[in-house]
C-alpha positions in Angstrom: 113.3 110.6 94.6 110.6 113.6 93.2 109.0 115.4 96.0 108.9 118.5 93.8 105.6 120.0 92.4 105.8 123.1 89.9 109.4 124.2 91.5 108.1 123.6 95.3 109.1 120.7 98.0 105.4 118.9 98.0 104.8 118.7 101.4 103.5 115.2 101.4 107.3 114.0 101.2 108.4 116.3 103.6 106.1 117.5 106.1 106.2 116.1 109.5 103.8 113.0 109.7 101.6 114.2 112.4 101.5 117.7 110.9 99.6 115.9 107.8 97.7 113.3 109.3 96.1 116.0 111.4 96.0 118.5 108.0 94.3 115.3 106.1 92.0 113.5 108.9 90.2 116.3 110.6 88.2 117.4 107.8 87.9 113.8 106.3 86.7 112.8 109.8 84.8 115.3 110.0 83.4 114.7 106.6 82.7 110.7 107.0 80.7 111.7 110.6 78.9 114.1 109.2 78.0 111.8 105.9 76.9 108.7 108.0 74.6 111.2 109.6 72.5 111.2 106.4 70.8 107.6 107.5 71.5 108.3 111.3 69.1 111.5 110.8 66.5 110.0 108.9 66.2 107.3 111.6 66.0 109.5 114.4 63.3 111.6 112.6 61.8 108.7 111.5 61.5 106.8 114.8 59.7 109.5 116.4 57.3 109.9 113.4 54.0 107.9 113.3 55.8 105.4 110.9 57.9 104.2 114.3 60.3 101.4 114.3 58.6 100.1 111.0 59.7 103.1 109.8 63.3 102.2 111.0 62.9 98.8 109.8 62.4 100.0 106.2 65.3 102.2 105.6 67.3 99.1 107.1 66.5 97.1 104.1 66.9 100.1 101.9 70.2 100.6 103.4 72.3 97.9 101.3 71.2 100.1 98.1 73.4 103.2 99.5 75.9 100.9 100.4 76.5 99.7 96.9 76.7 103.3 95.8 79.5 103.7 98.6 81.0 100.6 97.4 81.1 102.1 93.3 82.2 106.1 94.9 85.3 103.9 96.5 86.1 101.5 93.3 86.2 105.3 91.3 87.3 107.7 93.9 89.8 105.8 96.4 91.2 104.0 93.1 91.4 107.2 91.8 93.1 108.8 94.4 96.1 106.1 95.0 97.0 106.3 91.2 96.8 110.0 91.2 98.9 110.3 94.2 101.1 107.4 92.7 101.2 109.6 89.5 102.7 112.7 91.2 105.2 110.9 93.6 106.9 109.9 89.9 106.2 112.9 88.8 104.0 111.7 86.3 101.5 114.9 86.1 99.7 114.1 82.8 98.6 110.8 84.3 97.6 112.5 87.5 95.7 114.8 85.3 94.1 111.9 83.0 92.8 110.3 86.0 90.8 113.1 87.2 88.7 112.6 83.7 88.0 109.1 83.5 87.4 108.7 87.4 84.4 111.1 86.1 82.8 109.8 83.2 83.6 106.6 85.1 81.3 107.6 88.2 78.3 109.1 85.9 78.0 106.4 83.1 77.8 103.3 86.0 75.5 105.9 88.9 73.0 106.4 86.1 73.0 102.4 85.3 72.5 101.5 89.0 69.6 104.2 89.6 68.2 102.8 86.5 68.6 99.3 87.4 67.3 100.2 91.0 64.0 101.7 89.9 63.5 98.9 87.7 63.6 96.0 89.7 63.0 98.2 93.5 60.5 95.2 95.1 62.4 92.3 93.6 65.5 93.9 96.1 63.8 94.8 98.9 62.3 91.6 99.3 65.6 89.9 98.8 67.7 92.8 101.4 65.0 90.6 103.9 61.4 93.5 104.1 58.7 91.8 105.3 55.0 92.8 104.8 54.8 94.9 107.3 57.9 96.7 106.5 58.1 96.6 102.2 55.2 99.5 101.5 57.4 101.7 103.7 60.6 100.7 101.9 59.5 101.1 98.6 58.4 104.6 99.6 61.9 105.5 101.2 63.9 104.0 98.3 62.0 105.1 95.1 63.1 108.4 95.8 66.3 108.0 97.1 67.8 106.0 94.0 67.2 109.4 92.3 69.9 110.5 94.4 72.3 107.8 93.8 74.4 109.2 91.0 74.8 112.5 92.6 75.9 110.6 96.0 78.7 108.5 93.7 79.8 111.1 91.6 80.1 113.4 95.1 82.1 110.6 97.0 84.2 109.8 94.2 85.2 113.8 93.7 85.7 114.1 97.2 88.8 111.8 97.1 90.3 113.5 94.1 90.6 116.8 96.1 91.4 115.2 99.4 94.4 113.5 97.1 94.7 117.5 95.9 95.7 118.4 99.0 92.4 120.3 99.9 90.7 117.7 102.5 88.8 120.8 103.8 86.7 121.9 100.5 85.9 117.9 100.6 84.6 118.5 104.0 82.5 121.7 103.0 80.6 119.0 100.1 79.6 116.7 102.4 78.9 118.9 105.8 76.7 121.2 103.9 74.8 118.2 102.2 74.7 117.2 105.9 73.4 120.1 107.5 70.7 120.8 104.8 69.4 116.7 105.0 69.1 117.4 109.1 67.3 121.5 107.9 64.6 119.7 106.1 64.0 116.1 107.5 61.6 117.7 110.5 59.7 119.9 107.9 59.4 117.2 105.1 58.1 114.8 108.5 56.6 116.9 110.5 55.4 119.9 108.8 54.3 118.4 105.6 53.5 115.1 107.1 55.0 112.9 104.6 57.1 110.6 107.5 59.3 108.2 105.0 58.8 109.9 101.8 60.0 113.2 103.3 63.0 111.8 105.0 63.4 110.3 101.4 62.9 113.7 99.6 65.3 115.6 102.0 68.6 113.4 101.6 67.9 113.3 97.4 68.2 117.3 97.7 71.1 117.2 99.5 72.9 114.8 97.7 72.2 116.8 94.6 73.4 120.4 96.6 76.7 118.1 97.3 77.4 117.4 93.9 76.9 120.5 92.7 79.8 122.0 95.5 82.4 119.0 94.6 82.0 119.6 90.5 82.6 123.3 91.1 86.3 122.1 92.2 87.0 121.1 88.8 88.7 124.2 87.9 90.5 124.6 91.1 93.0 121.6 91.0 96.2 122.3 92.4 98.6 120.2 91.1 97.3 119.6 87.7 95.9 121.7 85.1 93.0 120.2 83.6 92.8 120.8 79.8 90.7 119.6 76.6 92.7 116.9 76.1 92.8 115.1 79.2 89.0 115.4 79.4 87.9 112.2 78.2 87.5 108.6 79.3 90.4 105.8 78.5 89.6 102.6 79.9 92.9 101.0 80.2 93.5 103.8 83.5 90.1 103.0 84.3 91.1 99.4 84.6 94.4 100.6 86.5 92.1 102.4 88.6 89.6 100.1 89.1 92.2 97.4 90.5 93.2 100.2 93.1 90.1 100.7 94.7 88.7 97.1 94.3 89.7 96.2 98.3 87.7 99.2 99.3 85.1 98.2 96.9 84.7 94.6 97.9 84.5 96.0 101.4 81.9 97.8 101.2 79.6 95.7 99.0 80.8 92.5 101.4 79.2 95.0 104.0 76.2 95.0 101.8 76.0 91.5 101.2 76.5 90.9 105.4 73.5 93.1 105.9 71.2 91.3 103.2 72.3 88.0 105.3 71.6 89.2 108.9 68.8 91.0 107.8 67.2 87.5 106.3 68.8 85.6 109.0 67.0 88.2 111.5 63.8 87.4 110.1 64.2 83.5 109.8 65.5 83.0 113.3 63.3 86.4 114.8 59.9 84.5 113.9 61.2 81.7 115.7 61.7 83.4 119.0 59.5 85.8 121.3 60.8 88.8 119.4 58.9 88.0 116.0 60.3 88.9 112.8 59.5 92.6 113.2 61.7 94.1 115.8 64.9 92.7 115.0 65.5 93.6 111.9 64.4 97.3 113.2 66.8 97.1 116.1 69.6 96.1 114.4 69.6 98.7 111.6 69.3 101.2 114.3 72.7 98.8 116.0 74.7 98.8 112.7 73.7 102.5 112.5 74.9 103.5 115.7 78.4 101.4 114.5 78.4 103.3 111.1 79.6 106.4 113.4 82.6 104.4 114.8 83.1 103.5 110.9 82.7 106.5 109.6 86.1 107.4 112.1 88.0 104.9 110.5 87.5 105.7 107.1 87.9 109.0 107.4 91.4 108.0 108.7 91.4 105.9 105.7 91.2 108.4 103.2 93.1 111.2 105.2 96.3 108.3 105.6 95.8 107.2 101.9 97.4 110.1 99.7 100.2 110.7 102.1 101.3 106.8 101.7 100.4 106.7 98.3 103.1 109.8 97.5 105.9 108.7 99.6 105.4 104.9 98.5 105.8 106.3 95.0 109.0 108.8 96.2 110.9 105.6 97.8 110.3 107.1 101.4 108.8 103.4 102.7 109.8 105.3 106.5 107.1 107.8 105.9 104.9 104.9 104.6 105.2 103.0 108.1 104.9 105.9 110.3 102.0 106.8 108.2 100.0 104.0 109.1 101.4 103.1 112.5 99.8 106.9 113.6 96.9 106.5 111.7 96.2 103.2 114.0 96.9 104.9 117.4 94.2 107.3 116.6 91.4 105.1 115.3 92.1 102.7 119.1 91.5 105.3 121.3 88.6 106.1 119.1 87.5 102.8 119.0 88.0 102.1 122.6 85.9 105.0 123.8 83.1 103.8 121.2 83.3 100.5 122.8 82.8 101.2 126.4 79.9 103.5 126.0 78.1 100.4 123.5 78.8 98.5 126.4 77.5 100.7 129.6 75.1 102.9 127.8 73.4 100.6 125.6 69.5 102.0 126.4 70.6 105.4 126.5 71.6 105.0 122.4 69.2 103.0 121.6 67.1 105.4 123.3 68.1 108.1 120.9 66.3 106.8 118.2 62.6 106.6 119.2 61.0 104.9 122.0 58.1 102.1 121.8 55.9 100.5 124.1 57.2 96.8 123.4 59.6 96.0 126.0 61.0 92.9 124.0 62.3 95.9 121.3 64.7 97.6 124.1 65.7 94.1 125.7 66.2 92.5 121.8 68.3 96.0 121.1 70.6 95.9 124.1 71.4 92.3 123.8 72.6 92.9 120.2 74.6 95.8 120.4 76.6 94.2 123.3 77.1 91.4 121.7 77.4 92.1 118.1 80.0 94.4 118.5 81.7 92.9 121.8 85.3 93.1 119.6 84.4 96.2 118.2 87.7 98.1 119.5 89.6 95.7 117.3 87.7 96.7 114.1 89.5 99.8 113.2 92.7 97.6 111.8 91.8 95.7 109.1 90.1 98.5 107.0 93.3 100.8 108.2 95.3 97.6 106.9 93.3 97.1 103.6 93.8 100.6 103.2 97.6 100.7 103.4 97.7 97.7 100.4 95.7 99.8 98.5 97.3 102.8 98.8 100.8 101.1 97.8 99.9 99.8 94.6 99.1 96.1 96.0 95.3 95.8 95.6 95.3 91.6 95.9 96.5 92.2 99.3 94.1 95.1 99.9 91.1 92.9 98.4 92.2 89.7 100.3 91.9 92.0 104.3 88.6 93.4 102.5 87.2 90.3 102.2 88.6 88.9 105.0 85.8 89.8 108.0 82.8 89.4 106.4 82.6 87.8 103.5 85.7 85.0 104.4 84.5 84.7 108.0 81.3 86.7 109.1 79.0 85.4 106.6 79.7 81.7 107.1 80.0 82.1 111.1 76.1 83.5 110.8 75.5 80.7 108.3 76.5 78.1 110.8 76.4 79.0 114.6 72.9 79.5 114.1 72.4 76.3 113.4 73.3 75.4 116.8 72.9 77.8 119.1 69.8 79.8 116.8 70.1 83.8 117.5 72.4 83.3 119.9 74.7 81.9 117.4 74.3 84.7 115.3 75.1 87.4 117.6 78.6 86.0 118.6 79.1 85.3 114.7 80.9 88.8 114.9 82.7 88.7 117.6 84.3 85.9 116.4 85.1 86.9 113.0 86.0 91.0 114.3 89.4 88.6 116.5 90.0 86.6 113.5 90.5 89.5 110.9 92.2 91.7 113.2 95.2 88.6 114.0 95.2 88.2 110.0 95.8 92.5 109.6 98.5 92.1 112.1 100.5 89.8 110.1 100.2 90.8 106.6 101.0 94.5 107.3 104.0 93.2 109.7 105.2 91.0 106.7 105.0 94.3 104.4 106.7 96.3 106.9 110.0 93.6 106.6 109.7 94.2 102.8 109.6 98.0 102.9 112.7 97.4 105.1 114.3 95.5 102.9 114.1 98.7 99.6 114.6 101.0 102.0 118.1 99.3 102.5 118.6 98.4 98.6 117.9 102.4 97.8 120.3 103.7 100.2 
């Protein structure tokens, strides 16, 4: 068993659990809040500008276009952070080092092919993502500029896990609450002051996701427990694949988000026309519901990355104990979380919605409150499965991690909106999630229980 780094006990194989959860998830908490308020921002400032809930609508169906550059930051950067934490728990430091390189060129070659791609085909998407006319001028706006953005936004997210996995969660904080802060500076004066409404909102998160970059490159020198030289700055593609397969669950989990977002949002539209609502309002009152759930998410990821090095090291030092307790902490802290997010959804639904501009239509505040009650009616179950995912990931078993990923909404979500609709029209689709959210969390339960036995089982054979 190597818990030793340059001479000195690391203290991911030593250090009291709690002490590094708390060391790990504060700032990486902190961090995913604070990052989810990018969109949360712009909707706020946007709701109150003349562009309204329009407004909202549009960077709704823009929304799936961040989320794919999530979903690429997470295949690079929480791949790349389970191998190099693998990599040290062996003591296997050139490897750690080599991965720091090709997670790199990895991130820029593939963010400059998806801004291109973006640009290129822009209408084609937003149309598909489910824009309607009323809502496609002001979502071309918003997204034209923000795919400028993109490969700053991968690169950063994908460099923030490397130094979480460093053992400096806080300077990964510092990237993404100082992108933050400047995005909230300038939304107001790009809106309000310049008039520009969408395009300013637009103009203020590309800066910041450039300032971000810039913060998370400048840790390049700084690694801690590798040294960085010439020739492990360069790209080889059989650890890309390695790292690839490591962040695939996370991946698939974020670009099945995507895909469950192009569906509603379609599904919205179809069913919304057929209803008093119109096609309109709720595809603008659910992006504001789904961002108003992104803060709950942005919890459990955080907890997600902040758990993720400390499993990944002990997994690879034989300490499966440290593994378990890991994880079973990491849980108890995303419930209570989730609990408390859950009750206010429930008794303080006008007051959120609220939050994010008012309108004149009363069937926008009743269509609102009916679906973020009922969409997320299970939400203090979600927090498992991506903490579950997580864990398979972080161990060096991404089928398992990819197979939870998948589970909610692409194996169940997605077909449950397909078909309850059917039947029961927009009422269907509302308790689509729900039903899926109990599903997914019965199938975590089991599969982590089932690893549990087996980590038992080594533990015993290494004794």
């Amino acid at each position: 068993m190597d818990t030793t780094e340059n001479g000195r006990t690391n203290p991911l194989g030593c250090e009291r659990i709690s002490t590094l959860l708390k060391q790990f998830a504060v700032p990486s908490v902190i961090a995913m809040l604070v990052s989810s308020l990018y969109n949360i921002v712009d909707q706020i400032f946007i709701g109150n500008s003349p562009a309204g809930y329009l407004g909202n609508g549009a960077t709704n169906v823009a929304f799936p276009l961040t989320t794919i550059c999530l979903a690429i930051s997470l295949l690079f950067g929480v791949g790349g952070a389970a191998f190099f934490g693998l990599s040290l728990g062996r003591g296997e430091k050139d490897k750690a080092a080599q991965c720091v390189s090709t997670v790199l060129y990895m991130s820029v070659i593939v963010g400059v092919i998806y801004a291109v791609l973006v640009e290129t085909f822009l209408t084609t998407m937003l149309k598909a993502f489910g824009a309607t006319a009323d809502i496609l001028p002001y979502a071309v706006q918003y997204a034209s500029i923000t795919a400028v953005g993109m490969p700053f936004l991968i690169l950063t997210n994908a460099m923030s896990n490397l130094i979480r996995a460093d053992g400096s969660p806080r300077y990964s904080m510092v990237c993404t609450v100082t992108g933050a802060v400047v995005n909230t500076i300038l939304d107001p004066v790009f809106i309000f002051v310049f008039h520009m409404d969408v395009a300013g909102a637009a103009i203020a998160t590309t800066i910041s996701q450039i300032l971000s970059c810039c913060l998370a490159m400048a840790y390049l020198p700084r690694f801690r427990s590798v040294v960085l030289g010439r020739k492990d700055l360069r790209l080889q593609l059989a650890m890309g694949v390695k790292i690839a397969s490591l962040g695939m669950s996370n991946f698939l989990t974020q670009l099945s988000m995507m895909l469950l977002q192009v569906v509603l949002n379609n599904s919205l539209n179809h069913y919304g026309a057929m209803s008093i609502y119109g096609e309109n309002i709720p595809i603008a009152a659910a992006g504001i519901v789904m961002k108003v759930n992104s803060i709950l998410v942005s919890v459990f990821v955080g907890l997600c990355q902040a758990s993720q090095p400390i499993e990944s090291f002990n997994y690879g030092a034989k300490q499966y104990s440290r593994v378990k307790a890991t994880y079973l902490l990491a849980v108890k802290c995303a419930l209570s979380v989730s609990v408390i997010g859950w009750l206010v959804f429930q008794l303080f639904p006008r007051a959120v919605i609220g939050i994010f501009g008012s309108t004149d239509d009363p069937l926008y505040m009743e269509f609102a409150v009916r679906f973020l009650r009922t969409f997320l009616f299970m939400t203090f179950l979600n927090c498992i499965q991506p903490l579950s995912s997580n864990m398979f990931s972080a161990i060096g078993q991404p089928i398992k991690g990819v197979l939870l990923s998948l589970s909610r909404q692409v194996i169940l979500l997605i077909p449950l909106m397909l078909v309850l609709p059917l039947f029961w029209q927009m009422d269907g689709l509302l308790i689509a999630a729900p039903i899926a959210d109990a599903i997914a969390f019965t199938l975590s339960i089991l599969m982590v229980r089932r690893e549990f036995k087996i980590m038992d089982l080594m533990a015993l054979e290494n004794v």
